[in-house]
C-alpha positions as CSV (number, residue, x, y, z in Angstrom):
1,X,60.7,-18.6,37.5
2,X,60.5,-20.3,34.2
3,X,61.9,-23.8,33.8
4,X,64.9,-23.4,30.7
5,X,67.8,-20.4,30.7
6,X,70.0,-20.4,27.6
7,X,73.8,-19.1,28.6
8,X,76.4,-18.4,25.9
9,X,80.2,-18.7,26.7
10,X,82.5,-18.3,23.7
11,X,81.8,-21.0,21.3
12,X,79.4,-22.7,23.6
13,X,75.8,-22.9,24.0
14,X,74.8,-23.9,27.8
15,X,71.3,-24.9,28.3
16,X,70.3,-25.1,32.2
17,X,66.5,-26.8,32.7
18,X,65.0,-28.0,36.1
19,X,63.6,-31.4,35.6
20,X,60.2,-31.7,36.7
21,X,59.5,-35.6,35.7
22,X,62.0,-37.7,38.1
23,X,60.7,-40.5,35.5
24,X,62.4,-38.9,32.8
25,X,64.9,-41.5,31.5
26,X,67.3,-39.1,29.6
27,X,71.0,-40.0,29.5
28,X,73.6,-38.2,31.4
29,X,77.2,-38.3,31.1
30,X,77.6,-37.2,34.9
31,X,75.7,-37.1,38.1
32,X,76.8,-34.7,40.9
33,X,74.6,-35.3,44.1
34,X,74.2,-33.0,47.3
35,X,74.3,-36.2,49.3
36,X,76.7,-38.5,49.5
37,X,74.9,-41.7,50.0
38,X,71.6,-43.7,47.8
39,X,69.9,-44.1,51.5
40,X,69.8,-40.0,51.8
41,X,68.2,-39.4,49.0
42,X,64.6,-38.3,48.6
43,X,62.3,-38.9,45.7
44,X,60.9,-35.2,46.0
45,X,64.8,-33.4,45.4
46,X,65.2,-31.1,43.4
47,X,67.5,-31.6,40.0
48,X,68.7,-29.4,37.3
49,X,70.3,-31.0,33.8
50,X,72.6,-29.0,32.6
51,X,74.0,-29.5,28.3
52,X,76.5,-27.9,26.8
53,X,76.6,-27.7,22.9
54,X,79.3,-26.4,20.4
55,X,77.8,-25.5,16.9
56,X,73.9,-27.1,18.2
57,X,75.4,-30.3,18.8
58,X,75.3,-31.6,22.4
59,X,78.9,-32.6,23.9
60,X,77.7,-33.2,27.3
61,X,75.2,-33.0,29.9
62,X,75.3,-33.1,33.7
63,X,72.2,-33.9,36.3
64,X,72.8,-31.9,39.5
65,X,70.6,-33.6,42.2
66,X,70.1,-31.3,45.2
67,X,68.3,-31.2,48.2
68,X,65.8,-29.0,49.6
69,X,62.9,-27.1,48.2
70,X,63.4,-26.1,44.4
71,X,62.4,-22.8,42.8
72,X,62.8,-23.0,38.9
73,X,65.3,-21.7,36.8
74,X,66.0,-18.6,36.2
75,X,68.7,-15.5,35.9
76,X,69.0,-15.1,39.7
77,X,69.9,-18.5,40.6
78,X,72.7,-19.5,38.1
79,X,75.2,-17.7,37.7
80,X,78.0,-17.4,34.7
81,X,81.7,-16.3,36.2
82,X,84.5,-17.0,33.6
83,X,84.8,-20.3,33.2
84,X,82.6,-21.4,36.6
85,X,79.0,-22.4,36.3
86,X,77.2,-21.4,39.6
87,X,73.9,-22.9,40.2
88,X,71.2,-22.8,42.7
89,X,69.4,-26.6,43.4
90,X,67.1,-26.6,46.0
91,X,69.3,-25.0,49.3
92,X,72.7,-26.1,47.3
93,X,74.4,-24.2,45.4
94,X,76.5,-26.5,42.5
95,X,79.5,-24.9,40.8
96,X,80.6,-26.4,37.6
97,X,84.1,-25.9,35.8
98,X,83.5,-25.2,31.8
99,X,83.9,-26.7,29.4
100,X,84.2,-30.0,31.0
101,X,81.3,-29.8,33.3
102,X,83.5,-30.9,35.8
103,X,82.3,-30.2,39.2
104,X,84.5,-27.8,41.3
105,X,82.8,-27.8,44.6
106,X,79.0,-28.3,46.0
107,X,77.8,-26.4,49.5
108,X,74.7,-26.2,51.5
109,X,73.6,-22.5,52.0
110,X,70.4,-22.3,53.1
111,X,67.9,-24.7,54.9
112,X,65.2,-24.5,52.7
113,X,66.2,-23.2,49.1
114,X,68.3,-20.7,47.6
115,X,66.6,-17.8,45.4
116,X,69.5,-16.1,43.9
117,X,73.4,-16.1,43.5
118,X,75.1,-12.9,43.1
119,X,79.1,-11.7,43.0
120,X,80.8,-9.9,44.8
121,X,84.4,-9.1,44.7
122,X,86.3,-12.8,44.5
123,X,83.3,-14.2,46.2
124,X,79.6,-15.0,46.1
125,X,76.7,-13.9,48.3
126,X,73.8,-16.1,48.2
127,X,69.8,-15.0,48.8
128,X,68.2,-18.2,50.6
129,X,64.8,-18.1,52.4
130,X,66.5,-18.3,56.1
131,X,70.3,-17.3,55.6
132,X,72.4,-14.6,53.4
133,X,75.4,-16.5,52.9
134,X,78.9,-15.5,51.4
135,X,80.8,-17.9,50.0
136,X,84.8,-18.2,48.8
137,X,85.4,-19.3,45.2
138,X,86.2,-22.5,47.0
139,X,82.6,-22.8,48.3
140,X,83.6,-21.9,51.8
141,X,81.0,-20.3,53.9
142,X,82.7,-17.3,55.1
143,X,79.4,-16.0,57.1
144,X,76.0,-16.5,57.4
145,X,72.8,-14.0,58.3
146,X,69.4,-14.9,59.5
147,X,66.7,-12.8,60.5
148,X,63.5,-12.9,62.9
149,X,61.6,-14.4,59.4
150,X,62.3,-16.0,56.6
151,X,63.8,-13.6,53.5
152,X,60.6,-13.7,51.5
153,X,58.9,-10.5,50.3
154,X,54.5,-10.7,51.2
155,X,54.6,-8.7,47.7
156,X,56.3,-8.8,45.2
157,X,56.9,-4.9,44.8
158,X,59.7,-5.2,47.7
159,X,62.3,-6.7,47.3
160,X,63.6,-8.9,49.8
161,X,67.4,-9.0,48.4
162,X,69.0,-5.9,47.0
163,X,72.9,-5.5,47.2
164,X,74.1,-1.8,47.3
165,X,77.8,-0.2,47.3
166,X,77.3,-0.2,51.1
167,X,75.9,-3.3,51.8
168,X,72.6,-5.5,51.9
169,X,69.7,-4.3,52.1
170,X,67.0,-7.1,53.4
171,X,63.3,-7.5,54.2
172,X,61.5,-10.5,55.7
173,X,57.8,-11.7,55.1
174,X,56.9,-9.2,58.5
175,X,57.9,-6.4,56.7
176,X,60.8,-6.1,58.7
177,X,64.2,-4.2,57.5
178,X,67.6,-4.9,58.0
179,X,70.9,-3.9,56.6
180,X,74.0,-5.8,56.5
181,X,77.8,-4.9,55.2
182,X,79.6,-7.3,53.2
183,X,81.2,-9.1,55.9
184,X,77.7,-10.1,57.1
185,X,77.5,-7.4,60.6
186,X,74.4,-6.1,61.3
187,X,74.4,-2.4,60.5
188,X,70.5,-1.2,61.1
């Protein structure tokens, strides 16, 4: 995972960068936290900053402070649906309304850390290390899959997370295989 994506959205630019130096004392016109209280959070969270520019010229930036373990940035774990900004900080996913950067709705989806967002009809599935989750475009969890080990491939050659027209196809860090429809049953 690299640490910068560049998205485009009509006139705008949208550049989404995890922040690696929690001394960094760059100005934010919003914060959006995964917790609700000061005392919760951790020094070690995960954040993402998130700027939106019209004609290169910034018009506003967001920090999204998560919790959990954090993975980078990259094309799996943000996702661009109309005029929604989905992104994946530490095991929350963050959903952001554009252009205001207004945020929509926040949800937990994973214990650990969520790899990759992905749509699917009106909703989202979501690739964590413990759970597959599907969530409403309200950020409803509408089901949630574990396995015997966590959803991480030993190589990277499998894939651990591969959506089909029939379903999920998964495999955990024991090599084991599972298939799942899109209402989260177990199918093999």
């Amino acid at each position: 995972m690299k640490n910068t994506l560049w998205l485009y959205k009509d006139s705008y630019q949208i550049e989404i960068k995890a922040i690696e130096d929690k001394n960094d004392n760059t100005f934010f016109e919003r914060h959006y936290f995964a917790t609700e209280t000061e005392e919760e959070r951790t020094f070690h969270t995960p954040q993402v900053a998130v700027y939106l520019y019209q004609s290169e010229e910034k018009i506003i930036s967001v920090l999204l402070e998560g919790e959990g373990c954090t993975c980078g940035i990259g094309k799996e774990n943000v996702l661009l649906d109309n005029d929604r900004l989905l992104i994946a900080c530490g095991y929350e996913v963050f959903c952001i309304l554009l252009p205001s950067l207004e945020l929509l709705w926040h949800t937990q989806v994973d214990m650990a850390t969520c790899f990759e967002i992905a749509p699917y009809q009106e909703d989202y599935i979501t690739h964590g290390e413990v759970e597959i989750s599907r969530l409403n475009n309200q950020g409803e969890i509408l089901w949630q899959f574990s396995g015997k080990d966590i959803f991480v491939s030993p190589i990277e050659r499998t894939p651990s997370f591969t959506l089909t027209p029939e379903g999920i196809e998964l495999v955990d860090f024991n090599y084991e295989s599972y298939f799942i429809d899109y209402d989260g049953k177990l199918l093999r």
